[in-house]
N, C-alpha and C positions, 0 to 999 in steps of 0.2 A: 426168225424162228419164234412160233408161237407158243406158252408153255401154261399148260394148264393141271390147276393145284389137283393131284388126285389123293393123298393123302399125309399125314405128319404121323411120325414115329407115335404109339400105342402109348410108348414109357416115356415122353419130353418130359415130362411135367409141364403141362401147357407152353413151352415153347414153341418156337416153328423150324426146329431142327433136332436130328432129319426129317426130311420130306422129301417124296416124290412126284415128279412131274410127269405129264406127255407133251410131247411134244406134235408138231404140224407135220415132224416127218417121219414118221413112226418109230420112234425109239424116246429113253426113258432120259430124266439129270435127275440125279442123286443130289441134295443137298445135305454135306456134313460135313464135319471138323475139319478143318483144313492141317494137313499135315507140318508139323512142326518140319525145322532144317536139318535135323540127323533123320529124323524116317524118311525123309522125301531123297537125301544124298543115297539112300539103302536101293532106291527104285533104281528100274535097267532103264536108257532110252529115253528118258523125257524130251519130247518135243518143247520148243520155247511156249508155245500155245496150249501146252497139257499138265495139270497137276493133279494130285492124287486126294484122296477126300477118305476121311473116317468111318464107316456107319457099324452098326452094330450089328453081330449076326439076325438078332430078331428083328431087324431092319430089311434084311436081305429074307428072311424064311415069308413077313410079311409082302414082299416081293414076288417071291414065286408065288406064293396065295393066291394074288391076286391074277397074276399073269394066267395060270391055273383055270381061276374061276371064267377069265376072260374067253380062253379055249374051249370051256366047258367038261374041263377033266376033276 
């Protein structure tokens, strides 16, 4: 999989977390906090290969933005 940086959270404070990617196969990775061991036991189904990530809402509203802008809506 190829992933390419399309942007870092507005509020980091100059970190590189969150950010999001694209990917080669058209879908997104979220980078964020990684969930501590009581929020992550609170999730239904965890597959061994799947864990759960933090982001903030203004993380996700700058998500739809974009996706939005990309549609041309």
């Amino acid at each position: 999989m190829q992933l390419t940086h399309l942007f870092t959270w507005k509020n980091s404070g100059g970190g590189n977390c969150p950010a999001v990617y694209a990917t080669d196969r058209d879908s997104l990775v979220v980078q964020g906090y990684t969930l501590g061991t009581d929020a992550a036991a609170q999730m239904v189904n965890v597959a061994a290969n799947e864990s759960g990530i933090e982001i903030p809402y203004t993380l996700a509203e700058q998500i739809a933005d974009m996706v939005n802008a990309r549609r041309g809506q």
